[in-house]
Biopython code that builds the backbone (N, CA, C, O; Angstrom):
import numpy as np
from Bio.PDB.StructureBuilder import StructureBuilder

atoms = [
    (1, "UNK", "N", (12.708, 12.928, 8.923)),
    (1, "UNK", "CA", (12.443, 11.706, 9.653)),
    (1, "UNK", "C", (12.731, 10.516, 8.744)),
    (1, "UNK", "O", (12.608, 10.606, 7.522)),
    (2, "UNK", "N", (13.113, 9.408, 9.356)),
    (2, "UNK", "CA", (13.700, 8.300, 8.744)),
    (2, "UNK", "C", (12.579, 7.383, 8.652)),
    (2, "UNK", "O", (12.131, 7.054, 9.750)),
    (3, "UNK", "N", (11.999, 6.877, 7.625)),
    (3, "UNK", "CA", (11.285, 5.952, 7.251)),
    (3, "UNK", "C", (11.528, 4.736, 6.813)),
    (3, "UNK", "O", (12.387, 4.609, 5.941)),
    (4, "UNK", "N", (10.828, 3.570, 7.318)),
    (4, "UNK", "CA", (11.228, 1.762, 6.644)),
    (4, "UNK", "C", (9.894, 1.277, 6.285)),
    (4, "UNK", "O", (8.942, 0.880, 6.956)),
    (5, "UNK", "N", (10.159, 1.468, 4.672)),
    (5, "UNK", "CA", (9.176, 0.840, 4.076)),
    (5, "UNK", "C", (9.200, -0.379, 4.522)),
    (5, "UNK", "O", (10.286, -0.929, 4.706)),
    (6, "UNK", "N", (7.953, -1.057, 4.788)),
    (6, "UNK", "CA", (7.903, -2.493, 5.177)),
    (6, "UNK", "C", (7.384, -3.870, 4.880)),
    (6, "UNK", "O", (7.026, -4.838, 5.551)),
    (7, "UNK", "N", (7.520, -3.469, 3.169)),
    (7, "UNK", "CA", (7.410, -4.475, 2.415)),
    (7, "UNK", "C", (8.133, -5.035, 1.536)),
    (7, "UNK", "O", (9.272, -4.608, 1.344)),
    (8, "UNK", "N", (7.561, -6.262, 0.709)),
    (8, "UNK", "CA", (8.623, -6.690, -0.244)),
    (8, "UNK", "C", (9.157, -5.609, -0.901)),
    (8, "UNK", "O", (8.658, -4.526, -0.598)),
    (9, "UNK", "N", (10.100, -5.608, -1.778)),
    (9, "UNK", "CA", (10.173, -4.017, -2.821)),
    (9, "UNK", "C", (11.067, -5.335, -4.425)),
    (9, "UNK", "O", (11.348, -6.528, -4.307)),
    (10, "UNK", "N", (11.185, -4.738, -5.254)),
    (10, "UNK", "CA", (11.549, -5.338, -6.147)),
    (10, "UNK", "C", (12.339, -4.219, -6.499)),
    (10, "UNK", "O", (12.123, -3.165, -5.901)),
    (11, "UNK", "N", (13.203, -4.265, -7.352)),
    (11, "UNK", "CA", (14.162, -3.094, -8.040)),
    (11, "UNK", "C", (13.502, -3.633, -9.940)),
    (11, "UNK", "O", (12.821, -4.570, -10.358)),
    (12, "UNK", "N", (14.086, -2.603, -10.498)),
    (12, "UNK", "CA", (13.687, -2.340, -11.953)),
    (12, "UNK", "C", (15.720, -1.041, -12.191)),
    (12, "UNK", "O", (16.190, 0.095, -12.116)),
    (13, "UNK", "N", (15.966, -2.193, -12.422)),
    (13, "UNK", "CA", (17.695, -1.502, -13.457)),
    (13, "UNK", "C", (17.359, -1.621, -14.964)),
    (13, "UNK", "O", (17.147, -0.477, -15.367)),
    (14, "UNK", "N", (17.258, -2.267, -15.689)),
    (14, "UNK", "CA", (17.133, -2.726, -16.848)),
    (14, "UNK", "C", (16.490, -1.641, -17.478)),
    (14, "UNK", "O", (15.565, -1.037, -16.935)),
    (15, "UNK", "N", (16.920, -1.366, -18.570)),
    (15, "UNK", "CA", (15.946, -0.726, -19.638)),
    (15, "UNK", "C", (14.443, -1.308, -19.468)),
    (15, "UNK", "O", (13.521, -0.707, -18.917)),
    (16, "UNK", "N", (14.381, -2.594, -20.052)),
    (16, "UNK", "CA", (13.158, -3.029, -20.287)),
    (16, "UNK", "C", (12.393, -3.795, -18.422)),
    (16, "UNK", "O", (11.462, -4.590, -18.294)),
    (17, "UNK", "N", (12.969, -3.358, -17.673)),
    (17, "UNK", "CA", (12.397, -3.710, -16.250)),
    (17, "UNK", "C", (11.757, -2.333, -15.978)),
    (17, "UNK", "O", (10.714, -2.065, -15.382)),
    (18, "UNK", "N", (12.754, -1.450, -16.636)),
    (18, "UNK", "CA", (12.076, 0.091, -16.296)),
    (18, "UNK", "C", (10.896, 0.236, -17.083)),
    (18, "UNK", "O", (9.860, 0.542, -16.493)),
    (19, "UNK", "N", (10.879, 0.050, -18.445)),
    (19, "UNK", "CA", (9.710, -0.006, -19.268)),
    (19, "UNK", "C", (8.292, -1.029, -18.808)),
    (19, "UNK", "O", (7.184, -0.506, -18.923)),
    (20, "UNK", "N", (8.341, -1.824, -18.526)),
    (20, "UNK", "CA", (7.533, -2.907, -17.713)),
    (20, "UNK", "C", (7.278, -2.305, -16.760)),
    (20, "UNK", "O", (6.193, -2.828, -16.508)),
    (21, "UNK", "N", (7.431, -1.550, -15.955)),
    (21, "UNK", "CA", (6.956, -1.320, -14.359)),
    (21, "UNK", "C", (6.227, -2.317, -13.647)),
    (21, "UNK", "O", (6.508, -3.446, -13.245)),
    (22, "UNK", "N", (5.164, -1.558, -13.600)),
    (22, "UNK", "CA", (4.107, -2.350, -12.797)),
    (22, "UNK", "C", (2.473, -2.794, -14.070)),
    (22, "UNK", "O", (1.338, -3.110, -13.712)),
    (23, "UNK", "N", (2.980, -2.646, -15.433)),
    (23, "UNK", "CA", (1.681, -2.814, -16.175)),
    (23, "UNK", "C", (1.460, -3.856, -16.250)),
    (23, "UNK", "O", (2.367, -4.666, -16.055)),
    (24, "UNK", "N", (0.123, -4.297, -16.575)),
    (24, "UNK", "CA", (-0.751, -5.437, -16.891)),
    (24, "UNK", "C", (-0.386, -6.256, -14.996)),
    (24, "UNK", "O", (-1.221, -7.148, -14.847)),
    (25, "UNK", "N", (-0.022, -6.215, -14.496)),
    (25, "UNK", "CA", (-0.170, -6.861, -12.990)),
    (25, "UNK", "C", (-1.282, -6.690, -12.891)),
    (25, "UNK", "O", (-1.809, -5.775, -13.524)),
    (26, "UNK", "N", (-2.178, -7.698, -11.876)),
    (26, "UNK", "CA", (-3.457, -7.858, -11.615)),
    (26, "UNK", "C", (-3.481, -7.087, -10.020)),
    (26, "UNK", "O", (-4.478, -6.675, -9.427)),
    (27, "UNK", "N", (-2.394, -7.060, -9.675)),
    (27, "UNK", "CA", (-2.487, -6.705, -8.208)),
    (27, "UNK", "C", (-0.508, -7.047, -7.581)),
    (27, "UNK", "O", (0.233, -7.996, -7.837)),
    (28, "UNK", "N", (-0.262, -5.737, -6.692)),
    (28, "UNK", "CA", (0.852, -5.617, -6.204)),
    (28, "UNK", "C", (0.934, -5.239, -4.650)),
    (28, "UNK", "O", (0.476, -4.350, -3.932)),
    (29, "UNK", "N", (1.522, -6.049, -4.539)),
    (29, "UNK", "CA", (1.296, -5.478, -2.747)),
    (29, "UNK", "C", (2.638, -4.656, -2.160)),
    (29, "UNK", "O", (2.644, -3.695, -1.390)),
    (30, "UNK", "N", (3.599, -5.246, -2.683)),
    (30, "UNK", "CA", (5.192, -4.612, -2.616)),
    (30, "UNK", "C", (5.162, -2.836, -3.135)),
    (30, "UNK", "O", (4.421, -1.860, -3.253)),
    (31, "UNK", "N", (6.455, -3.278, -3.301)),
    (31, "UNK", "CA", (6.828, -1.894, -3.376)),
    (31, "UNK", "C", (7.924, -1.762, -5.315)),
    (31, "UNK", "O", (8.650, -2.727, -5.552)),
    (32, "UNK", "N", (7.899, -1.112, -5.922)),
    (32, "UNK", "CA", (8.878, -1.059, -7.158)),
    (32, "UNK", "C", (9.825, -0.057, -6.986)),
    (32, "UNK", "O", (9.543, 1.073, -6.588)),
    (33, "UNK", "N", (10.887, -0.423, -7.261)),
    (33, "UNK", "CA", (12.180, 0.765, -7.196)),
    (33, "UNK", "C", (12.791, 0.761, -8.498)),
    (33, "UNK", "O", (13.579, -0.053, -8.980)),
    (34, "UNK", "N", (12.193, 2.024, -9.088)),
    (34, "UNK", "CA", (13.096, 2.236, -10.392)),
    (34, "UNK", "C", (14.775, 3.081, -9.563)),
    (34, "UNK", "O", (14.916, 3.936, -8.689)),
    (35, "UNK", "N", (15.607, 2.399, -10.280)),
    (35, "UNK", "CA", (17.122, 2.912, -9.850)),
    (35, "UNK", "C", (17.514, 3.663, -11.416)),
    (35, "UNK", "O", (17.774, 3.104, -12.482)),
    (36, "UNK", "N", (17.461, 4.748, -11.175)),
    (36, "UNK", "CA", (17.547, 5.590, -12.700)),
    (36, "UNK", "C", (19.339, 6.095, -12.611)),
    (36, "UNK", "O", (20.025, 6.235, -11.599)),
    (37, "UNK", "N", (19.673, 6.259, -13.857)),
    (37, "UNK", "CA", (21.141, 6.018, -13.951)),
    (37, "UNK", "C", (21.843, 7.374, -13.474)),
    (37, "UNK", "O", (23.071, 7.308, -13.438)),
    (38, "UNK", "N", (21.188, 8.764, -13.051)),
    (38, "UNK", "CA", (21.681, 10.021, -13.209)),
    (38, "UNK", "C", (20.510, 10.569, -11.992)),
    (38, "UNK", "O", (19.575, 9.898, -11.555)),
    (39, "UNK", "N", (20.805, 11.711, -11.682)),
    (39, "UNK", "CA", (20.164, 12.118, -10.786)),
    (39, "UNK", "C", (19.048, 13.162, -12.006)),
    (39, "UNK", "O", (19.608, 13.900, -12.817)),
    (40, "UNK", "N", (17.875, 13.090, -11.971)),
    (40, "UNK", "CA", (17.117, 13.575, -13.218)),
    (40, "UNK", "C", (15.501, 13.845, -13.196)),
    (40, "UNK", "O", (14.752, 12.946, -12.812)),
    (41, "UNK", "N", (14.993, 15.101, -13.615)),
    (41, "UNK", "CA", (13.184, 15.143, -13.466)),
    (41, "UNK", "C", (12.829, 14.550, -14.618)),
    (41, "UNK", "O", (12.669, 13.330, -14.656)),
    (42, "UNK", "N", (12.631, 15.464, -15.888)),
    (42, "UNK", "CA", (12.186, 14.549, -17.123)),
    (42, "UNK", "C", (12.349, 12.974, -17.110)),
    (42, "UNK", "O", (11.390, 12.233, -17.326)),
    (43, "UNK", "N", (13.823, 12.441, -16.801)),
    (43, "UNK", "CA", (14.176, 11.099, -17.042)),
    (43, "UNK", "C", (13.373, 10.082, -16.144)),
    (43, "UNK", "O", (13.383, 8.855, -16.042)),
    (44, "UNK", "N", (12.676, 11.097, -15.540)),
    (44, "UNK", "CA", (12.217, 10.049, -13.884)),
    (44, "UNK", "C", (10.658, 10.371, -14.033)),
    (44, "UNK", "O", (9.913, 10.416, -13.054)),
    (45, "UNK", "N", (10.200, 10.607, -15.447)),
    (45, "UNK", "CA", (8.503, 10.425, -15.887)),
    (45, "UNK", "C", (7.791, 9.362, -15.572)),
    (45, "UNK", "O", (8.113, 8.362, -16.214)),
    (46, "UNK", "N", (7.104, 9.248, -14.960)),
    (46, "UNK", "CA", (6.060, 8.196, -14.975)),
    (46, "UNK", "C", (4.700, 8.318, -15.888)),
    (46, "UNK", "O", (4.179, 9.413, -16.097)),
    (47, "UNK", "N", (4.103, 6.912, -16.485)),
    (47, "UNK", "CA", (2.960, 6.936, -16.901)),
    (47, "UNK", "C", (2.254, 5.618, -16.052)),
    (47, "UNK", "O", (2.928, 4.913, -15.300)),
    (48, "UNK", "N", (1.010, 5.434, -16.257)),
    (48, "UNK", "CA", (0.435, 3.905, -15.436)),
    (48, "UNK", "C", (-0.822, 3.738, -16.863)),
    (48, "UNK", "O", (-2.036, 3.942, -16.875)),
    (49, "UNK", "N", (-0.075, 3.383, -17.711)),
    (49, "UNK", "CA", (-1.035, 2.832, -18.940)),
    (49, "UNK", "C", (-0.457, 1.658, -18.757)),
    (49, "UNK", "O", (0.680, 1.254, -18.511)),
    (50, "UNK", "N", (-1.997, 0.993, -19.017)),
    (50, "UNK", "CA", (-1.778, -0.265, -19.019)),
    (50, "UNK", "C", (-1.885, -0.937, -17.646)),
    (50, "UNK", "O", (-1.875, -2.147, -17.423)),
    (51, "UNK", "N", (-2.008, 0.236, -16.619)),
    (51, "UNK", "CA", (-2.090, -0.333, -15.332)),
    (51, "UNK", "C", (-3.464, -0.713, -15.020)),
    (51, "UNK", "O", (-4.402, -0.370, -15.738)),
    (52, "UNK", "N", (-3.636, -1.581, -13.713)),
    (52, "UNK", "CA", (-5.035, -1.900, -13.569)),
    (52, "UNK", "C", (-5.099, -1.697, -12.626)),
    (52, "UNK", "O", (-6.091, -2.262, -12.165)),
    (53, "UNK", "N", (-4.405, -0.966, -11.670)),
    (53, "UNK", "CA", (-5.281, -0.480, -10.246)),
    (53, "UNK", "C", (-4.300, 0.834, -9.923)),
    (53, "UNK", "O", (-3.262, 0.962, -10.573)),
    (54, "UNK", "N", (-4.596, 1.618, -9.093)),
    (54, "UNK", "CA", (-4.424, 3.131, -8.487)),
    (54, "UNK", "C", (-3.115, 3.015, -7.877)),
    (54, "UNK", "O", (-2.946, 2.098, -7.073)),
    (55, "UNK", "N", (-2.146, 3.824, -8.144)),
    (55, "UNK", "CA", (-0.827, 4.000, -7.018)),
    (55, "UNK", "C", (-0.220, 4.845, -6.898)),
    (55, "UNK", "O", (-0.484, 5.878, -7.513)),
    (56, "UNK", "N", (1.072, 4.738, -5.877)),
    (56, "UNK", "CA", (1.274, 5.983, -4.963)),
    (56, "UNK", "C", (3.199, 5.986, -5.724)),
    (56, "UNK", "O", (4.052, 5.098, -5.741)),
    (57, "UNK", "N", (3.205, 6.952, -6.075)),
    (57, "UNK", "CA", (4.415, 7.575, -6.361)),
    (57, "UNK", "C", (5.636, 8.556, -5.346)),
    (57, "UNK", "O", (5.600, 9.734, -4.992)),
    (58, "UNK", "N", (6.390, 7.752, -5.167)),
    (58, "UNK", "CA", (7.523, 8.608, -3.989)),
    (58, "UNK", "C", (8.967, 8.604, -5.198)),
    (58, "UNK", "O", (9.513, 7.731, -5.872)),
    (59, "UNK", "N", (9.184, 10.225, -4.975)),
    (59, "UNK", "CA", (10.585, 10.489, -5.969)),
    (59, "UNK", "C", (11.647, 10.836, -5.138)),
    (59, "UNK", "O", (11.471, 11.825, -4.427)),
    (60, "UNK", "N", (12.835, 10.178, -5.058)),
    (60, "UNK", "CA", (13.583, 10.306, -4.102)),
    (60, "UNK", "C", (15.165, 10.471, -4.516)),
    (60, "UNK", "O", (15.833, 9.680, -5.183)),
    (61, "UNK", "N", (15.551, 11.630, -3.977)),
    (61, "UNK", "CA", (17.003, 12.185, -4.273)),
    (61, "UNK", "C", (18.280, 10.675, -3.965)),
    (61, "UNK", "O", (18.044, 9.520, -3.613)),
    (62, "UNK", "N", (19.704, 11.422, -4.317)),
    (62, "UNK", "CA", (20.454, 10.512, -4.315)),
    (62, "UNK", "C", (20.754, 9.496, -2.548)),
    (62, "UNK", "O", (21.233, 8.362, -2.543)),
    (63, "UNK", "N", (20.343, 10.247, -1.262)),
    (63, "UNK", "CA", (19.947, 10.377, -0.066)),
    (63, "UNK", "C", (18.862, 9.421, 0.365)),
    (63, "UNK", "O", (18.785, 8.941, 1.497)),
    (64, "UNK", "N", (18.161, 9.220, -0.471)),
    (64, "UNK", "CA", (17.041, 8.743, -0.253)),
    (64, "UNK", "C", (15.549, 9.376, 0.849)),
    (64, "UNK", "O", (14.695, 8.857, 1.568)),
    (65, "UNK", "N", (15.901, 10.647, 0.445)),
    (65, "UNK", "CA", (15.052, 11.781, 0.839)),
    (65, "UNK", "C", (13.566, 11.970, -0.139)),
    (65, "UNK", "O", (13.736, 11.959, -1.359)),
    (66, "UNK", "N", (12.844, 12.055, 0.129)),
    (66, "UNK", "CA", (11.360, 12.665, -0.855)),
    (66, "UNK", "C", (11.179, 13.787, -1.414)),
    (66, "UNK", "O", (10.455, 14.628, -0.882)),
    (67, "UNK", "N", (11.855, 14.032, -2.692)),
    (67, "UNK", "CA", (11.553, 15.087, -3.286)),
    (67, "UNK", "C", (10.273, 15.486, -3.628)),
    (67, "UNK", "O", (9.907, 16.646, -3.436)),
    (68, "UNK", "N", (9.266, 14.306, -4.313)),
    (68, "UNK", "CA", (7.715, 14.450, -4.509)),
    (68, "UNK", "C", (6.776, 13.416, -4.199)),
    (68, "UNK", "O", (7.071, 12.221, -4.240)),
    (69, "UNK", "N", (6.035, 13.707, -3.995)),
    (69, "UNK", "CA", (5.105, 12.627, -4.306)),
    (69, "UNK", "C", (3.865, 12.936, -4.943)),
    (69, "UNK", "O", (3.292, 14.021, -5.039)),
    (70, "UNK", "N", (3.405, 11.307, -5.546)),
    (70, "UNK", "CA", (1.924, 11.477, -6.382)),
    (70, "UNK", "C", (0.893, 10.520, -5.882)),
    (70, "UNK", "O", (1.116, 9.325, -6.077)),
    (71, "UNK", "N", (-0.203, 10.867, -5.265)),
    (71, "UNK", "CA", (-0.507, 9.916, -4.643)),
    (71, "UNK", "C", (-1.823, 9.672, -5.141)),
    (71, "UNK", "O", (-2.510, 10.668, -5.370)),
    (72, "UNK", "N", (-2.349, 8.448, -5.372)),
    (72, "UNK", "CA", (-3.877, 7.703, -5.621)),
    (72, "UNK", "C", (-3.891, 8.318, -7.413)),
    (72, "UNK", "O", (-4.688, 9.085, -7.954)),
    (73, "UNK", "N", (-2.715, 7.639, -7.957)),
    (73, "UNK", "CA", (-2.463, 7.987, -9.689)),
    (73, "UNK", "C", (-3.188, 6.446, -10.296)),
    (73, "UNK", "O", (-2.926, 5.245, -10.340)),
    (74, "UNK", "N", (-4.371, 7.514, -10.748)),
    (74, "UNK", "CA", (-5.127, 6.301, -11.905)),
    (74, "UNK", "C", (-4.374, 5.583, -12.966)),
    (74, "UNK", "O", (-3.361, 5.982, -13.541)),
    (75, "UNK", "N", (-5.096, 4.318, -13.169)),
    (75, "UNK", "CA", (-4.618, 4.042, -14.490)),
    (75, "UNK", "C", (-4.859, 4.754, -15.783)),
    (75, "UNK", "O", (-5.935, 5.334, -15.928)),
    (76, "UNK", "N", (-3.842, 4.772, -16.871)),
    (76, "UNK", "CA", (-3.537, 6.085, -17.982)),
    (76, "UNK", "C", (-4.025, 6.808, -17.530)),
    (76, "UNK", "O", (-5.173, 7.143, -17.822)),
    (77, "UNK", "N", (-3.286, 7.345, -16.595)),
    (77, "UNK", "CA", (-2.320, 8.663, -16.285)),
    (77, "UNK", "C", (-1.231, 8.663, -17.386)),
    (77, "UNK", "O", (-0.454, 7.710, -17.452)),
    (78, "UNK", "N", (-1.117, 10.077, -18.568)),
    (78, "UNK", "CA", (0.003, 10.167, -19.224)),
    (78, "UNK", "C", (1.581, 10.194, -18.996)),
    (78, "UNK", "O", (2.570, 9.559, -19.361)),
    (79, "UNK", "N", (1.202, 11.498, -18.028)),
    (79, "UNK", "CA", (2.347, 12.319, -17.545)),
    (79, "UNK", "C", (2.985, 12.467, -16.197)),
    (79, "UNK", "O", (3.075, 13.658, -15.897)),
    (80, "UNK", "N", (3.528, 11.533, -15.150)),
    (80, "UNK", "CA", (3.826, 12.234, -14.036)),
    (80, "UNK", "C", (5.491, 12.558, -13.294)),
    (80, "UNK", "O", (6.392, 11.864, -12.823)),
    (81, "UNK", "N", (5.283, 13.776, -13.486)),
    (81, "UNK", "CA", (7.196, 14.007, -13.528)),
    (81, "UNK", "C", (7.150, 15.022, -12.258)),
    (81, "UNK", "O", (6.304, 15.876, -11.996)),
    (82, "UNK", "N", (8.442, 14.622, -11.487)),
    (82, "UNK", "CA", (8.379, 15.185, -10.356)),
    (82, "UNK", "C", (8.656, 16.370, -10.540)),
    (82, "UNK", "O", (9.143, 16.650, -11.636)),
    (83, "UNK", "N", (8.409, 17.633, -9.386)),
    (83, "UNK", "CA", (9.274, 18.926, -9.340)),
    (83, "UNK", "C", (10.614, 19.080, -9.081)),
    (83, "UNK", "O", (11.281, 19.888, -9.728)),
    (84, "UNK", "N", (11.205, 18.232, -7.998)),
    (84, "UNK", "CA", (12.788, 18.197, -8.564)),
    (84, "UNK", "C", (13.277, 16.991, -8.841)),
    (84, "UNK", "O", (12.740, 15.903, -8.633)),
    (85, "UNK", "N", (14.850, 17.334, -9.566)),
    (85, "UNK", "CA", (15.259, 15.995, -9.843)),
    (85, "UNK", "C", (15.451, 14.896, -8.583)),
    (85, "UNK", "O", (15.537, 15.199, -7.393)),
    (86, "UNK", "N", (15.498, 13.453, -9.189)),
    (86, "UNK", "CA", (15.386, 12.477, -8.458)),
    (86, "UNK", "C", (16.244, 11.675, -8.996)),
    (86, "UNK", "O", (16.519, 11.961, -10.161)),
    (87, "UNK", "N", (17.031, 10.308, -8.341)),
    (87, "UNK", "CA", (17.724, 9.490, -8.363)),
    (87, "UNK", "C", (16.835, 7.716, -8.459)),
    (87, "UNK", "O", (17.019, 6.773, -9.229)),
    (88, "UNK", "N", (15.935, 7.896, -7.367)),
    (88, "UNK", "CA", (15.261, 6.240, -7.588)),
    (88, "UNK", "C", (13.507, 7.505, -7.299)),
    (88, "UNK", "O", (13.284, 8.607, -6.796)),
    (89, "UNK", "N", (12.410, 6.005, -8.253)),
    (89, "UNK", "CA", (11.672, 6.684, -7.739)),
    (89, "UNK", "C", (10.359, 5.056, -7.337)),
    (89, "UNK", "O", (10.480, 3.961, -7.886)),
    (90, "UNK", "N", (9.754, 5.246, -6.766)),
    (90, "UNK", "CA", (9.143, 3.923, -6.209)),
    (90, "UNK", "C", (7.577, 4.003, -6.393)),
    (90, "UNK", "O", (6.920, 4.958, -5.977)),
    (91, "UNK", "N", (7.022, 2.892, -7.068)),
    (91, "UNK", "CA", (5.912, 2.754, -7.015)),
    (91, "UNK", "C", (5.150, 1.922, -5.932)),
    (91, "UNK", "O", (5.910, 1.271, -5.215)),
    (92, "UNK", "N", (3.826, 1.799, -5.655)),
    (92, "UNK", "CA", (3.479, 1.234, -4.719)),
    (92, "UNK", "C", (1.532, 0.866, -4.619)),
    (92, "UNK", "O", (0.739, 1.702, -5.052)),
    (93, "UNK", "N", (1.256, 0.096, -4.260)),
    (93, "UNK", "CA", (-0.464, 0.549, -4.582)),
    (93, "UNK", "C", (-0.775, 1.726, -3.609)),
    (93, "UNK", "O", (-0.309, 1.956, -2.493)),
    (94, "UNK", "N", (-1.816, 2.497, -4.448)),
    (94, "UNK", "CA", (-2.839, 3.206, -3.834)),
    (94, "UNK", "C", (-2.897, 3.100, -2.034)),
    (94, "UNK", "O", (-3.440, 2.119, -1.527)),
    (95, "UNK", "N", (-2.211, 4.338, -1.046)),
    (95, "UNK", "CA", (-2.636, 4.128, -0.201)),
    (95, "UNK", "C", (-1.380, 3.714, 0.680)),
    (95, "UNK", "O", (-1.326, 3.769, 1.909)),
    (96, "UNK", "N", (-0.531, 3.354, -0.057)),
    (96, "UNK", "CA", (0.566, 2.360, 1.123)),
    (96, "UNK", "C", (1.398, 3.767, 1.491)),
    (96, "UNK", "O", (1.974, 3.501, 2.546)),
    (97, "UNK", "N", (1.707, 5.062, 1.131)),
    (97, "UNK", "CA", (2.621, 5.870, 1.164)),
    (97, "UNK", "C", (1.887, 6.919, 2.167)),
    (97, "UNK", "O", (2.335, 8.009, 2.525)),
    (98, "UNK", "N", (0.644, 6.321, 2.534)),
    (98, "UNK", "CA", (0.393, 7.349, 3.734)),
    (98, "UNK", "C", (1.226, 7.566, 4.861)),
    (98, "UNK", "O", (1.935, 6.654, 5.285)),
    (99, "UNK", "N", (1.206, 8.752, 5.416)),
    (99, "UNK", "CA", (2.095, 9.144, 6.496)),
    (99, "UNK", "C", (3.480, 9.500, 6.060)),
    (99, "UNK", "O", (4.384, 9.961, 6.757)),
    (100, "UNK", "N", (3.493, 9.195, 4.736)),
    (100, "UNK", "CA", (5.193, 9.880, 3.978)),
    (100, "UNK", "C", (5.159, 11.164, 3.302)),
    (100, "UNK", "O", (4.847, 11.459, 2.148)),
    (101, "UNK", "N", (5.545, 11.845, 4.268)),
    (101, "UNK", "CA", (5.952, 13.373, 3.415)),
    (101, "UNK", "C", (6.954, 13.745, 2.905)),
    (101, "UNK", "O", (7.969, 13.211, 3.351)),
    (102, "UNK", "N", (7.121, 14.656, 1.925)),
    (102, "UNK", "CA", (8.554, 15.335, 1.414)),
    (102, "UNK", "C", (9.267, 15.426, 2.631)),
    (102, "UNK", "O", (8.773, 15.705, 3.723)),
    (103, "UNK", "N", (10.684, 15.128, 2.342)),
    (103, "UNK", "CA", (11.858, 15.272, 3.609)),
    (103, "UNK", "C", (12.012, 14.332, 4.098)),
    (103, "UNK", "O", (13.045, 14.238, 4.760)),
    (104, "UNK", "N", (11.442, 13.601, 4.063)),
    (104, "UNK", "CA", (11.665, 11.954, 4.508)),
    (104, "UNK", "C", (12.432, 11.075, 4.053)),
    (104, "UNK", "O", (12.274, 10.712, 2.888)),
    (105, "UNK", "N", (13.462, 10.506, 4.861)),
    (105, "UNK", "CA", (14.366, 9.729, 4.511)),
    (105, "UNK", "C", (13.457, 8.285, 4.156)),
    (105, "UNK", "O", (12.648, 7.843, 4.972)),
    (106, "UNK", "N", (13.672, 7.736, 3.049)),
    (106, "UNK", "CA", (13.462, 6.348, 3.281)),
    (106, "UNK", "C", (14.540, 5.342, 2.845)),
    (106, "UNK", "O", (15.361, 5.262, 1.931)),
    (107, "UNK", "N", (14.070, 4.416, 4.192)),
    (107, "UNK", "CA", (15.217, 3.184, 4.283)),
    (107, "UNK", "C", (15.003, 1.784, 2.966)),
    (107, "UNK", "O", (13.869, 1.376, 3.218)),
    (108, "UNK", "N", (15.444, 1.096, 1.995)),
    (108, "UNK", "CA", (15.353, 0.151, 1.530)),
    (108, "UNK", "C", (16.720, -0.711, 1.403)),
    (108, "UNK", "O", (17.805, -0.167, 1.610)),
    (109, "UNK", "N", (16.641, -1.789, 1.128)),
    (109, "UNK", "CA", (17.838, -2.672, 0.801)),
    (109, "UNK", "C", (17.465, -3.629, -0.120)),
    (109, "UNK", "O", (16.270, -3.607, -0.414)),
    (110, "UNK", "N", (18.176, -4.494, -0.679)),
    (110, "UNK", "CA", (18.063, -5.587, -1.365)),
    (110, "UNK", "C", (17.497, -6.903, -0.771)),
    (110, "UNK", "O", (17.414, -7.911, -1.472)),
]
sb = StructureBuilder()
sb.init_structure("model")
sb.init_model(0)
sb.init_chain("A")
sb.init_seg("    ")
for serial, (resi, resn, name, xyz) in enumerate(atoms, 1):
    if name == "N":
        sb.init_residue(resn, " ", resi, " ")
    sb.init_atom(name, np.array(xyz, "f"), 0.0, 1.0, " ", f" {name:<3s}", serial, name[0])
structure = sb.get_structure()
């Protein structure tokens, strides 16, 4: 099923946009799209140190399909790496990724 996220979303290309994520923000209502350079699990690790509130992790093939998700990830959390490889993967607060399951297309643009 085809999904449209329906909020702001920001992209993260940059080395250091990827490194920055979403830390030290006081609060996010959008959506973050890391665009990772290779289709990849290890490369597509997440941590939320440094974060200050709870969020929802969607890992998504070159398709823009849902390979995993992590959902209601505390702040420092070390480790979160999907089960398969992924192409973009999107952060979001706590809660916004309800009703999205694996297999799900999702729609974004610029």
């Amino acid at each position: 099923m085809r999904k449209k996220l329906k909020m702001s979303i920001e992209f993260a290309h940059t080395p250091w946009q990827k490194f920055k994520g979403l830390m030290l923000r006081k609060d996010f209502d959008g959506a973050l799209i890391f665009v990772l350079n290779r289709k990849t699990r290890i490369g597509a690790s997440i941590h939320t140190m440094f974060m200050r509130f709870p969020i929802d992790i969607l890992f998504l093939d070159e398709k823009h399909r849902v390979v995993d998700i992590a959902r209601n990830v505390k702040p420092w959390t070390l480790n979160i790496t999907p089960k398969k490889p992924c192409r973009f993967v999107i952060e979001m607060k706590a809660g916004k990724a309800r009703g999205i399951k694996i297999g799900d297309s999702i729609r974004f643009s610029k």
